[in-house]
Backbone as a ProteinNet text record, in pm:
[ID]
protein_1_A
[PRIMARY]
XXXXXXXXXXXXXXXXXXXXXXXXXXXXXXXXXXXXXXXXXXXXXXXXXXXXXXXXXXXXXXXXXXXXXXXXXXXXXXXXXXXXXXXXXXXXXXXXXXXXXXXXXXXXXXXXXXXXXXXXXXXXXXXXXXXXXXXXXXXXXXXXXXXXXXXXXXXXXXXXXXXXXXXXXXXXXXXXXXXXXXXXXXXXXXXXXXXXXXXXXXXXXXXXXXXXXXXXXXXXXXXXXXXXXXXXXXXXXXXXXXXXXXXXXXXXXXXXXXXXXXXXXXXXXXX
[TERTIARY]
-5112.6	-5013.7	-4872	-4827.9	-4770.9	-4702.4	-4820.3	-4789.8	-4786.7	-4828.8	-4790	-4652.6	-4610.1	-4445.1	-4366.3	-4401.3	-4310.7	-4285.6	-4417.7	-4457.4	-4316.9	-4333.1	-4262.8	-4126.3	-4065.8	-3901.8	-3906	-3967.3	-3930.9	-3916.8	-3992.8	-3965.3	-3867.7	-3824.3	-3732	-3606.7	-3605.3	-3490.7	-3442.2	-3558.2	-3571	-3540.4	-3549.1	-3530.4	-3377.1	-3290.4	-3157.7	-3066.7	-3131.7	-3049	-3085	-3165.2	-3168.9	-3074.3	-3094.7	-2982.6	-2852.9	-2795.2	-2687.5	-2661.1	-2724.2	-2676.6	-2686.3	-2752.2	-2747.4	-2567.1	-2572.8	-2438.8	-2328.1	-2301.5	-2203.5	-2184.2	-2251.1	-2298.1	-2160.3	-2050.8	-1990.1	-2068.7	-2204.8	-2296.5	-2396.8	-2395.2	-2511	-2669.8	-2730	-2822.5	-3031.6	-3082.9	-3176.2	-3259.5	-3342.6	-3405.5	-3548.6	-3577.2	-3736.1	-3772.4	-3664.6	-3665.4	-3795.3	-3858.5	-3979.1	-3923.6	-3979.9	-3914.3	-3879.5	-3951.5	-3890.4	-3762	-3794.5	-3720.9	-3543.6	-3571.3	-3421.3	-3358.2	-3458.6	-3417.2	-3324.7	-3421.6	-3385.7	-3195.5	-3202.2	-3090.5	-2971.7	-2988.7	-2918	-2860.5	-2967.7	-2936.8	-2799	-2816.7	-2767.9	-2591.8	-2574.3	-2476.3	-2466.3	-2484	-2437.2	-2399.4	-2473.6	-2424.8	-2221.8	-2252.8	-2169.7	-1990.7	-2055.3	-1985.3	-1899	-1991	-2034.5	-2080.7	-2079.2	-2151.1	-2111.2	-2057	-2057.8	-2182.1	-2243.1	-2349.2	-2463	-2431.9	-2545.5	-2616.7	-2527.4	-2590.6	-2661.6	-2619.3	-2695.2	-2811.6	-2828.1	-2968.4	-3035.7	-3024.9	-3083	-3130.8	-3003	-3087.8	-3200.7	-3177.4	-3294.5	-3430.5	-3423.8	-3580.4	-3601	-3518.3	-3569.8	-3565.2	-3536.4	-3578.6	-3749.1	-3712.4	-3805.3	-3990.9	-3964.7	-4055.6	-4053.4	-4069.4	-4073.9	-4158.6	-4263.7	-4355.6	-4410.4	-4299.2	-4340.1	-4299.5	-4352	-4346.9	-4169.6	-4137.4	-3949.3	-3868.8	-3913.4	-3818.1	-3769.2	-3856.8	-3767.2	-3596.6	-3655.6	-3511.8	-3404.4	-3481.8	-3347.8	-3251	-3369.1	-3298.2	-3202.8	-3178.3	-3139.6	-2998.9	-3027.2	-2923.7	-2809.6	-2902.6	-2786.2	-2726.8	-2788.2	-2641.1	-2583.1	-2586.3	-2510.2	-2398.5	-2457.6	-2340	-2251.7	-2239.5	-2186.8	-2122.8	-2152.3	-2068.6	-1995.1	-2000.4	-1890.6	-1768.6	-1854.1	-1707.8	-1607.7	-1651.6	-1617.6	-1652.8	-1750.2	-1824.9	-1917.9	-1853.7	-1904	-1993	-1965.4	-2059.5	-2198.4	-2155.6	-2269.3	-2334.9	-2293.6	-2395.1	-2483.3	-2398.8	-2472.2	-2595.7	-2563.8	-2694.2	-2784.1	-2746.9	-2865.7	-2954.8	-2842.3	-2923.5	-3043.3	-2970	-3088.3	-3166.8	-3178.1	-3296	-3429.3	-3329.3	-3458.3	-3514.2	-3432.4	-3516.2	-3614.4	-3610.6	-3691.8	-3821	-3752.7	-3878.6	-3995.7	-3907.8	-3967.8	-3940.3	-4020.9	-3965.7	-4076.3	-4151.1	-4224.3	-4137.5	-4064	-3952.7	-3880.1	-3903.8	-3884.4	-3722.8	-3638.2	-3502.6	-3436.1	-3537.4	-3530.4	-3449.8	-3454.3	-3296.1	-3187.3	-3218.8	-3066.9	-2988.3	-3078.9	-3053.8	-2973.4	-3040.2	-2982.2	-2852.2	-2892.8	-2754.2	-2586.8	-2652.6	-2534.3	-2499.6	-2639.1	-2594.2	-2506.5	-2480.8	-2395.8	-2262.4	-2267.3	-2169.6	-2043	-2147.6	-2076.9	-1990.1	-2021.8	-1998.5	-1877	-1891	-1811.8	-1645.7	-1699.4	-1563.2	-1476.6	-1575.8	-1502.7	-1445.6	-1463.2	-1441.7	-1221.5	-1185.2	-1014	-961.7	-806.4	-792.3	-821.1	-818.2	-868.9	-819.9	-703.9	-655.8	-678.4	-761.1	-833.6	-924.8	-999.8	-1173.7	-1235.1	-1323.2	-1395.4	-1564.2	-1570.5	-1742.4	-1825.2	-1700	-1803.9	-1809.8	-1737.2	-1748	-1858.6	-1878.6	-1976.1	-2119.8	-2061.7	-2242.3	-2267.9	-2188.4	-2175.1	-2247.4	-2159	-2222	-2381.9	-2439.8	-2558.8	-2677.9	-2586.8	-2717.8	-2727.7	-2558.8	-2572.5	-2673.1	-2656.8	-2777.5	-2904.3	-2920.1	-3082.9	-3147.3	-3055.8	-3085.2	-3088.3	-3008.2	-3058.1	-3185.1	-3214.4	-3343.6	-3476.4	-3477.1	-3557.6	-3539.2	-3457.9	-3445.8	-3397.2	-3422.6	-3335.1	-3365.5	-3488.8	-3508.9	-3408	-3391.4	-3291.2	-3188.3	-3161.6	-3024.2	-2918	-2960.4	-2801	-2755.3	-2892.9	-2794.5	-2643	-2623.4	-2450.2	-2386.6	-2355.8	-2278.5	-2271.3	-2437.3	-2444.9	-2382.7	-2367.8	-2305.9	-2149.3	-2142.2	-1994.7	-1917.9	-1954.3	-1932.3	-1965	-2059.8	-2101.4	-1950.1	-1923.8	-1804.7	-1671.5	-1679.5	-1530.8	-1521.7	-1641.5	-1657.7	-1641.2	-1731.2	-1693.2	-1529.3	-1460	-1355	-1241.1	-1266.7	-1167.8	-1199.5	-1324.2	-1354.5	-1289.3	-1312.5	-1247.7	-1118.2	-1027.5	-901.4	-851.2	-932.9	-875.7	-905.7	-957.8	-957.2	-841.9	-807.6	-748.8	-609.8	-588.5	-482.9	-425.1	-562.3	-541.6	-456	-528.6	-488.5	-384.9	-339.8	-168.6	-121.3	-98.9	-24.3	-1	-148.7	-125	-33.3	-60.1	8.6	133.3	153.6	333.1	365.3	358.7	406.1	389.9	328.4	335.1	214.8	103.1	-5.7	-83.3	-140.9	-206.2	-374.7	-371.4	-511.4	-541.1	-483.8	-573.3	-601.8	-484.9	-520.2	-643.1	-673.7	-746.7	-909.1	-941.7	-990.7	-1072.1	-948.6	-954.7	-1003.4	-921.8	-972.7	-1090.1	-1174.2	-1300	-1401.1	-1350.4	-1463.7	-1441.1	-1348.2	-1333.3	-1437.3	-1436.7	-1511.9	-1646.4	-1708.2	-1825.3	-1880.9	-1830.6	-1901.3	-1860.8	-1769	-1727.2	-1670.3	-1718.4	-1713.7	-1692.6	-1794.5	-1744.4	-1640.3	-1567.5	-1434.3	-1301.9	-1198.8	-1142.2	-1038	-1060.7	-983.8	-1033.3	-1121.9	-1198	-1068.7	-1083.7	-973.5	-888.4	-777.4	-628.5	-698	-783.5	-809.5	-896.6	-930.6	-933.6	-837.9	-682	-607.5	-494.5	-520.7	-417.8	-464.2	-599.6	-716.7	-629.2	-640.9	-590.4	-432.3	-363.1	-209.3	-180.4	-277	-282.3	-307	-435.5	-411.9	-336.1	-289.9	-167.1	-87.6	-23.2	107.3	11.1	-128.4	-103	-164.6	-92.8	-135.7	-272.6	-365.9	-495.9	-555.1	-490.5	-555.5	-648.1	-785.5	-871.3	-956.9	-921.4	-967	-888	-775.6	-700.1	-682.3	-736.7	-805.5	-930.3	-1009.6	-1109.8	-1094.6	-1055.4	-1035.9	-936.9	-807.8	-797	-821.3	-955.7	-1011.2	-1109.6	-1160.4	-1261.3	-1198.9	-1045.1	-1042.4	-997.7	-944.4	-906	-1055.9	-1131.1	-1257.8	-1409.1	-1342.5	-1448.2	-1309.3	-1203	-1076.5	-985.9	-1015.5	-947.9	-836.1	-901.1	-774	-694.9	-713.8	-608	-476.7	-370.7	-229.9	-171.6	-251.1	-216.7	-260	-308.4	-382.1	-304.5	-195	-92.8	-50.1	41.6	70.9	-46.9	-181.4	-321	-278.7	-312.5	-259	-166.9	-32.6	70.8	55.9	-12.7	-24.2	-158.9	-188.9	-359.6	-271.7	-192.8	-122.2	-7.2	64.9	142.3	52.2	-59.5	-74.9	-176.2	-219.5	-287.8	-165	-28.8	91.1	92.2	101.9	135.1	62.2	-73	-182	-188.9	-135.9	-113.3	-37.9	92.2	206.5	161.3	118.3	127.3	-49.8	-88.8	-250.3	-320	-244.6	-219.8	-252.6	-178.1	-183.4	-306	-401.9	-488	-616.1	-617	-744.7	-811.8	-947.3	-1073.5	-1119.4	-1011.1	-1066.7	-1124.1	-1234.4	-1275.1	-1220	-1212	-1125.5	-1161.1	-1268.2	-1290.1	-1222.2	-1217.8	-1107.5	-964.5	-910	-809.8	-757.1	-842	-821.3	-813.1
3930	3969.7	3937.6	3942	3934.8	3805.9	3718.5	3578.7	3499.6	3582.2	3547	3573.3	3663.7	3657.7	3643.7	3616.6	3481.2	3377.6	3338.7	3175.5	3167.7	3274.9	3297.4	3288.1	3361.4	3373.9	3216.6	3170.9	3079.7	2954.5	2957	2815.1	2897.1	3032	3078.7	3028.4	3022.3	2997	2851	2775.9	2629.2	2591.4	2633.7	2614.6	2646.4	2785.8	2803.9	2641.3	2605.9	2528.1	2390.7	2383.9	2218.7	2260.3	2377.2	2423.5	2345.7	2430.5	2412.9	2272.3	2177.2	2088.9	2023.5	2001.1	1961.1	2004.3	2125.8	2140.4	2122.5	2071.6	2051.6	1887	1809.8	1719.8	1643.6	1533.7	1490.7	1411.7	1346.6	1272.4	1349	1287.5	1373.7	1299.4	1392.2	1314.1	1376.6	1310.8	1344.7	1426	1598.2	1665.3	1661.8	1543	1527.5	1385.1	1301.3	1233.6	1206.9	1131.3	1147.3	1071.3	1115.4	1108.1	951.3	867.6	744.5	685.5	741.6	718.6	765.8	893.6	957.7	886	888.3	772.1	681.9	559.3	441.6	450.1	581.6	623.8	651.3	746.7	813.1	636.8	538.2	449	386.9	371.7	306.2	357.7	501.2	576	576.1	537.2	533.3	359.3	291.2	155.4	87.6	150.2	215.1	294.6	346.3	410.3	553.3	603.2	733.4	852	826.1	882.7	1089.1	1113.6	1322.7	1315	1185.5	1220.5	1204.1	1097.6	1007.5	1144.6	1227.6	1302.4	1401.7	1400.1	1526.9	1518.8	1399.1	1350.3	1319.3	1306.5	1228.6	1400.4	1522.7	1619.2	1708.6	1671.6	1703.3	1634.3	1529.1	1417.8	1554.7	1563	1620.5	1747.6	1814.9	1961.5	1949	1845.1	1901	1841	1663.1	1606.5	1594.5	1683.8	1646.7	1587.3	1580.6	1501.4	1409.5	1353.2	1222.4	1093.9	995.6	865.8	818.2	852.8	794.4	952.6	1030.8	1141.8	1131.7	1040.2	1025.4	874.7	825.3	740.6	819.3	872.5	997.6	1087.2	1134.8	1212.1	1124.4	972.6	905.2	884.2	844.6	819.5	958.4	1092	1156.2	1150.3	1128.1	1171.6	1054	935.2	833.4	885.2	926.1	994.6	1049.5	1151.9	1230.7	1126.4	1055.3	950.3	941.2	814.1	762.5	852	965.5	1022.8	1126.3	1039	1142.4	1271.7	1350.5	1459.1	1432.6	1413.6	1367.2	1500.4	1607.6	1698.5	1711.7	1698.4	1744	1594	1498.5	1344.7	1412.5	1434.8	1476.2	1560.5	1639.5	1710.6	1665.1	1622	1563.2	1393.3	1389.3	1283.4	1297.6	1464.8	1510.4	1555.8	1629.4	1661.5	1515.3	1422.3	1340.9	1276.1	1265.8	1236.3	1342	1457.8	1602	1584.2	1583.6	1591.1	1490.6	1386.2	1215.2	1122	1207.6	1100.6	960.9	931.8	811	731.4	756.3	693.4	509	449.8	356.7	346.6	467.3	455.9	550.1	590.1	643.7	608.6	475	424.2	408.1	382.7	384.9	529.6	612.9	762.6	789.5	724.3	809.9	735.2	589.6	529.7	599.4	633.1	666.7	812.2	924.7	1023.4	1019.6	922.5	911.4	878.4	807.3	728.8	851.2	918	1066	1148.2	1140.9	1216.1	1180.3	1015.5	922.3	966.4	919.8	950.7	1085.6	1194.8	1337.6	1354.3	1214.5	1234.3	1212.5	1333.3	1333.3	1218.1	1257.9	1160.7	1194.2	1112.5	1143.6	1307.4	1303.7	1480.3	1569.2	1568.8	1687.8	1699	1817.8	1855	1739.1	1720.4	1608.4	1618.3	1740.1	1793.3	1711.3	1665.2	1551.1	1412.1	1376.8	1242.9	1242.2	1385.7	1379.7	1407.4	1433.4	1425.8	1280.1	1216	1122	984.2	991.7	966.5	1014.1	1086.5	1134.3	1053.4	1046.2	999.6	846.1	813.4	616.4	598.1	685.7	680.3	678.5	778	826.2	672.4	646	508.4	380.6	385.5	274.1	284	373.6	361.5	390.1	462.5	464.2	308.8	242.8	151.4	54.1	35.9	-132.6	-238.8	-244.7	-371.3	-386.9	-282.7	-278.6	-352.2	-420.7	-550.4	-455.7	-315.4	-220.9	-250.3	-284.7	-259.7	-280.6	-429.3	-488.9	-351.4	-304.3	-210.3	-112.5	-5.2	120.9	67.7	-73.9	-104.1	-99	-111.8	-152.1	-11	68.3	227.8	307.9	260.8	305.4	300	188.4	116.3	188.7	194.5	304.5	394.5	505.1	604.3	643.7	566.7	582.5	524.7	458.7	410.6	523.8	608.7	712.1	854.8	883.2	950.6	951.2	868	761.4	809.2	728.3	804.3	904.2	999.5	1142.1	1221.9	1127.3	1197.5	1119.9	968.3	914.8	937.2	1024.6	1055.2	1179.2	1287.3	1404	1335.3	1223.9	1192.8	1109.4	1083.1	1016.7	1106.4	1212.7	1340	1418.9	1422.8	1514.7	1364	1260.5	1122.9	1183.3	1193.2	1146.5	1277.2	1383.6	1482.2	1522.8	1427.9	1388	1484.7	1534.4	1633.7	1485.2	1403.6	1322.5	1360.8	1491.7	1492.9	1543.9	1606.6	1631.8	1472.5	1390.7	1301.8	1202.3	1221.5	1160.7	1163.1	1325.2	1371.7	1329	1309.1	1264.1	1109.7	1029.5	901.7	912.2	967.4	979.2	998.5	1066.7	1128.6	991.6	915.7	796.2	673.2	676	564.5	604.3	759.8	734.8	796.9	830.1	815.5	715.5	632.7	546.8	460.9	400	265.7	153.7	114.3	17.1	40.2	123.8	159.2	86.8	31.9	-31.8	15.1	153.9	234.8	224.6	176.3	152.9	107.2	-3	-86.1	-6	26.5	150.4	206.5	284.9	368.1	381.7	266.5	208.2	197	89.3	113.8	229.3	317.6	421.1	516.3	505.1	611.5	579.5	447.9	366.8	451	412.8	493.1	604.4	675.4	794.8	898.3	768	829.8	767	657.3	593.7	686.5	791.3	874.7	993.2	1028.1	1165.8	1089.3	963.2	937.9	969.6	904.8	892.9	776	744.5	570.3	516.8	585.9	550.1	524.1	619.9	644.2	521.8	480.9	412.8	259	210.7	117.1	59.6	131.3	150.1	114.5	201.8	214.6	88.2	29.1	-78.5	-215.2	-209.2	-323.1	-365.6	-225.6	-217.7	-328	-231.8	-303.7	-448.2	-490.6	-618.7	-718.5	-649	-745.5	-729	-600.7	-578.2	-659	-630.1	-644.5	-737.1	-895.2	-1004.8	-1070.6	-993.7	-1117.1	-981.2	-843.7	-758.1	-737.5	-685.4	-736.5	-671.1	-554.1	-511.1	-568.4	-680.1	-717.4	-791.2	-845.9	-876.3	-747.6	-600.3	-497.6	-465.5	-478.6	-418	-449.4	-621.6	-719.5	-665.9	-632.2	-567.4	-430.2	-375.6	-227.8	-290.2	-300.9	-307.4	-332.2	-499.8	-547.7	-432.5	-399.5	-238.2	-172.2	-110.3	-4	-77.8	-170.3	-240.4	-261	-297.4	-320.7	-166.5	-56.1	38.2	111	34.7	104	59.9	-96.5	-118.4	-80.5	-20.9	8.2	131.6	263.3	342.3	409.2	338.2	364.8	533.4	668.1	728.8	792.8	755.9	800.2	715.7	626.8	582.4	651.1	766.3	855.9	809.7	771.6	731.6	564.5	487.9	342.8	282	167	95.3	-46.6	-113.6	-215.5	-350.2	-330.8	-442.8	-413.7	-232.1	-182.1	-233.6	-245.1	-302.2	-422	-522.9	-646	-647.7
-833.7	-934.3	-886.8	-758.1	-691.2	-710.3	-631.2	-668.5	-796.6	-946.2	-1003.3	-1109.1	-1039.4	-1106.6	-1001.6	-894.9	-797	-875.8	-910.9	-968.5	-1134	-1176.1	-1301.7	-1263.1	-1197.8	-1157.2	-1142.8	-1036.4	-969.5	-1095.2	-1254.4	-1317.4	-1396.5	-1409.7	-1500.1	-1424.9	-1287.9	-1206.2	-1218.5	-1202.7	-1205.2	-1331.4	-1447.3	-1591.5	-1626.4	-1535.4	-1563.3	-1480.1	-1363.5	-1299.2	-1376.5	-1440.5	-1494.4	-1643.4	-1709.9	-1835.2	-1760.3	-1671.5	-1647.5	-1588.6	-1508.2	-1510.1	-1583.2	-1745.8	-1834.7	-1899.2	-1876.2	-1961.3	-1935	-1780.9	-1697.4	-1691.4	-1754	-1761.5	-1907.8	-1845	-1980.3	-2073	-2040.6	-2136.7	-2169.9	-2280	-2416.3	-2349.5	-2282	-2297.1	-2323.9	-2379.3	-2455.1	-2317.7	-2342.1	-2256.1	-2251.9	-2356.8	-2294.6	-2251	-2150.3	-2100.3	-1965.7	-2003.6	-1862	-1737.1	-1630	-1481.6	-1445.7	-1531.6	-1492.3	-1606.8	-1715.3	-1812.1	-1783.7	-1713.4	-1638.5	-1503.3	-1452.3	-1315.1	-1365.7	-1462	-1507.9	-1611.4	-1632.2	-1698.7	-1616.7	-1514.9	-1405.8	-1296	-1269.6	-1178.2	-1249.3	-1398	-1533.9	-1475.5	-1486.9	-1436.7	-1353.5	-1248.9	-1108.4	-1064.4	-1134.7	-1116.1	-1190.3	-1279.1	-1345	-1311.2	-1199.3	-1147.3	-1151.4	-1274.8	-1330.9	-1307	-1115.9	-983.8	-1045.8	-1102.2	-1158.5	-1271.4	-1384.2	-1464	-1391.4	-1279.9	-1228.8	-1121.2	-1053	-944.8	-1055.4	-1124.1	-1210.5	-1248.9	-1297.6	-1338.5	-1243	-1115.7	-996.7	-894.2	-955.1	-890.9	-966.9	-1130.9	-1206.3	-1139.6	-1119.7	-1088.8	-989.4	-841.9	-728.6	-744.8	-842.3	-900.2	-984.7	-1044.9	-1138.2	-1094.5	-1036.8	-1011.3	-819.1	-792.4	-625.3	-559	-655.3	-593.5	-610.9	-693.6	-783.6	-676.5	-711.2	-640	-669.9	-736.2	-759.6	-679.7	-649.9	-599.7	-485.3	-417.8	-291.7	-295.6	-421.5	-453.2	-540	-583.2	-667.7	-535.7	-451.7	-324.6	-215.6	-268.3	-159.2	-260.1	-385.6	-462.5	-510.8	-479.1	-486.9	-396.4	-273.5	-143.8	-166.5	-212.3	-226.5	-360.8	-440	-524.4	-513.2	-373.3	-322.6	-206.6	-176.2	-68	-127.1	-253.1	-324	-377.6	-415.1	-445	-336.3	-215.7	-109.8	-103.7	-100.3	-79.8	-2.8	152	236.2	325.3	330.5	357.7	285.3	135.6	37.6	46.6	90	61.7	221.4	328.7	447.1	432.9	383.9	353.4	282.9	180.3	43	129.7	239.2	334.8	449.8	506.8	549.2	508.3	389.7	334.2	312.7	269.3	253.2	371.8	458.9	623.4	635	588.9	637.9	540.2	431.9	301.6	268.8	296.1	275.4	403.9	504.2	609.4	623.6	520.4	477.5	427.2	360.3	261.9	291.6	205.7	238.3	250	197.4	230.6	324.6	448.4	539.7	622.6	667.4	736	698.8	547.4	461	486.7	512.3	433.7	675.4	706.1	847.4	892.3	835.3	857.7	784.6	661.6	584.8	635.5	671.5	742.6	814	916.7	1023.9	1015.1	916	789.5	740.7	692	598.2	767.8	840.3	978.9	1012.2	1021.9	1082.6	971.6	843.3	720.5	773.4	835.9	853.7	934.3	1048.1	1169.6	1159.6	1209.3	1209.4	1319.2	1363.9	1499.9	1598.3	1672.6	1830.5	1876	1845.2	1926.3	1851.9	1786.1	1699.7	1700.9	1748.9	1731.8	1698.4	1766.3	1729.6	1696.9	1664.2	1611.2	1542.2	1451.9	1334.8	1407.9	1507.5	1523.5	1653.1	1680.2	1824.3	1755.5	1613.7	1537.3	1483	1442.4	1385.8	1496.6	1640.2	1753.3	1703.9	1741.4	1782.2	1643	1536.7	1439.3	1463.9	1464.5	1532	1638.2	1742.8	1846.6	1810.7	1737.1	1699.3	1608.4	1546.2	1439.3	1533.5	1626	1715.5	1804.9	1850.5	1915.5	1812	1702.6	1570.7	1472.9	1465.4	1388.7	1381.2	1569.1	1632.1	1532	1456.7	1410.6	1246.1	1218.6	1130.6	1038	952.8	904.8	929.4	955.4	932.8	1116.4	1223.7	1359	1395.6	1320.1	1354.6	1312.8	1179.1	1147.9	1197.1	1211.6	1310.1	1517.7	1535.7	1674.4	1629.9	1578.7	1544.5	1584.1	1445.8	1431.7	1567.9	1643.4	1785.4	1901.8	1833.9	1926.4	1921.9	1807.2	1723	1754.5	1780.4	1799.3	1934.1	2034.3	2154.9	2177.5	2127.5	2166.7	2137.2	2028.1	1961.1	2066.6	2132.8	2212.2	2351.8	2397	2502.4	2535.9	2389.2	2377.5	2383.6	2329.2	2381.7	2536.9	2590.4	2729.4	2837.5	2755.6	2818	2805.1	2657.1	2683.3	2711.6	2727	2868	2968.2	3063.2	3153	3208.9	3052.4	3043.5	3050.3	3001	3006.1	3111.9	3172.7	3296.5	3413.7	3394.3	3512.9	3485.1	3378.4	3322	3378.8	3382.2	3428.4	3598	3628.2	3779.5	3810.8	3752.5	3798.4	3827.3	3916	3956.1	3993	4010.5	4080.5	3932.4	3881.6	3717.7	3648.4	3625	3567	3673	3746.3	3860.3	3740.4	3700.6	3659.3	3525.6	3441.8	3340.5	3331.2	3398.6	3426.4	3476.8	3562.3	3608.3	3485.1	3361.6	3246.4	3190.7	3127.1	3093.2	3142.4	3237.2	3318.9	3334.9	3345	3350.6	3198	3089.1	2968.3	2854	2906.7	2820.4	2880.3	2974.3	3048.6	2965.1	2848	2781.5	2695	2701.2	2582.7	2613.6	2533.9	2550.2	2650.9	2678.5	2748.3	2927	2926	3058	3198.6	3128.5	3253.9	3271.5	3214.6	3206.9	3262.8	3263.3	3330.7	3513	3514.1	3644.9	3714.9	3675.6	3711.7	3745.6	3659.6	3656.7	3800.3	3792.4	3855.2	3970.8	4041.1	4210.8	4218.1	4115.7	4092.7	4156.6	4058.5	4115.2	4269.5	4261.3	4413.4	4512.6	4494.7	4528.8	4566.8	4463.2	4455.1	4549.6	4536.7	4636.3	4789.7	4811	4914.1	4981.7	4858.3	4900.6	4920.3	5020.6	5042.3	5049.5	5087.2	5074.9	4932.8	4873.4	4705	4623.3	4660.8	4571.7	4580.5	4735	4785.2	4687.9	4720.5	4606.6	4489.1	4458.7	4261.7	4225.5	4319	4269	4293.5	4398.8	4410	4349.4	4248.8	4197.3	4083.5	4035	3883.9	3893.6	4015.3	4035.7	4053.6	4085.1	4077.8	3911.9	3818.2	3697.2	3596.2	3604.5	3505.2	3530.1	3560.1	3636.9	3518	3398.5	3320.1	3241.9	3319.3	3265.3	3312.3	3190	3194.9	3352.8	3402	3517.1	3704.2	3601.3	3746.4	3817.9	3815.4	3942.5	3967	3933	4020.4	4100.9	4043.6	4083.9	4276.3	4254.8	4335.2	4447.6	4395.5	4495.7	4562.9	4462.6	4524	4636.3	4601.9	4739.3	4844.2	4803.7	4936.7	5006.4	4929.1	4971.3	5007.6	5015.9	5088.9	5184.7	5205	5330.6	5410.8	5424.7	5529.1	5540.1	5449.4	5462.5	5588.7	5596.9	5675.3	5818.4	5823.2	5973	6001.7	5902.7	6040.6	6059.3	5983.7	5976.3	5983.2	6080.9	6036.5	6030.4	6035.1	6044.7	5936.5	5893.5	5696.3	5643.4	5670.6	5632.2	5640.8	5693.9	5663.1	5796.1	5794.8	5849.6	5751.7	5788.4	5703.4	5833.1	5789.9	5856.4	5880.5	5974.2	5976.7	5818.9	5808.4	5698.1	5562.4	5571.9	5439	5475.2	5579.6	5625.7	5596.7	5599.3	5548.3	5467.2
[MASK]
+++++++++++++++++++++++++++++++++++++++++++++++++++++++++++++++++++++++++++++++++++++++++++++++++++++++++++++++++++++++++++++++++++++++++++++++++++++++++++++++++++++++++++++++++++++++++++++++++++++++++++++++++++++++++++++++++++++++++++++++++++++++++++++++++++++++++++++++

């Protein structure tokens, strides 16, 4: 008994929400439309570019027919509805649902690529919270190792690239901040997170070099030896690589006269 006025609420409920998106709806359109007949109508509006009638009809299909053979293209085309018109949270969701619901779906990669997509749009600038762009990260990832073979890889690499590069930036420019204010062992720091989670970022090199600088200034010769022989031998055609050049040679004279201040180097660091 129980279960059957569950069963009742539940199409009285289902019957108020298809009312209303019928009535919220600026096109007149006929209510005993069958599930392909509405599709074929709704795509009509969305091609169109009609994307406020088109989601409506596209969340009737996935209300009403869920288990129909077209519901999983209705569930892909609403979050695309919701892309286009920038309702980039609500396309996010209506994207995961169909990875969850229909993960057979032949627009299963469409649907994770654009997930990441919708993430990426939310993602602010670099010096601001970056929640959405570290989710946004995480679905580009998930789609590259789920769907290397993909026509979308170039684009999900691309966006990979952006992302890590805008990431990048904000640590790199922690560690401009803390240099410029002469805190060296913090920015030491910062340059260190740079280089080992975002090595390929365009921020890489700068930050090789700055790293040697730094310890340059707290007279850490051994560390700065290092770090700028490193970048003089990964970063040969960067704009810093003649000072790179002078500083090594400055603090190698620095070290014979003064071998003292050179820590525990070995003579071959010497040369």
């Amino acid at each position: 008994m129980q279960k059957l006025k569950s069963a009742v609420w539940y199409r009285l409920f289902l019957s108020a929400i298809i009312f209303l998106l019928f009535a919220c709806g600026t096109t007149k359109i006929p209510a005993n439309l069958t599930a392909d007949e509405r599709l074929e109508l709704a795509m009509k509006l969305f091609d169109k570019g009609d994307y406020y009638d088109a989601k409506t009809q596209f969340r009737i299909i996935t209300l009403s027919y869920s288990g129909s053979t077209i519901a999983d293209k209705a569930q892909f085309y609403l979050g695309e509805s919701h892309f286009n018109m920038k309702e980039y949270i609500l396309a996010a969701s209506e994207y995961e649902r169909l990875i969850r619901v229909y993960p057979n779906s032949e627009y299963v990669d469409d649907a994770k690529y654009k997930l990441g997509l919708s993430y990426f749009e939310l993602s602010p600038k670099y010096s601001l919270d970056q929640e959405y762009t570290i989710k946004a990260l995480r679905q580009f990832q998930e789609f590259m190792e789920d769907y290397y073979a993909s026509d979308l890889t170039p684009q999900v690499s691309k966006k990979l690239m952006d992302i890590r590069n805008k990431l990048a930036k904000k640590e790199f420019s922690s560690a401009e901040q803390y240099r410029k204010m002469g805190i060296h062992s913090s920015a030491i720091i910062y340059y260190k997170l740079v280089l080992e989670k975002y090595y390929d970022s365009k921020f890489a090199a700068k930050s090789q070099y700055w790293m040697g600088e730094c310890h340059r200034k707290l007279k850490q010769y051994d560390e700065a030896l290092a770090a700028l022989k490193l970048f003089v031998e990964k970063y040969p055609q960067d704009e810093n690589i003649a000072k790179a050049r002078e500083k090594i040679a400055e603090i190698n004279n620095r070290l014979k006269e003064q071998p003292a201040e050179a820590g525990q180097l070995s003579n071959s660091d010497l040369r």
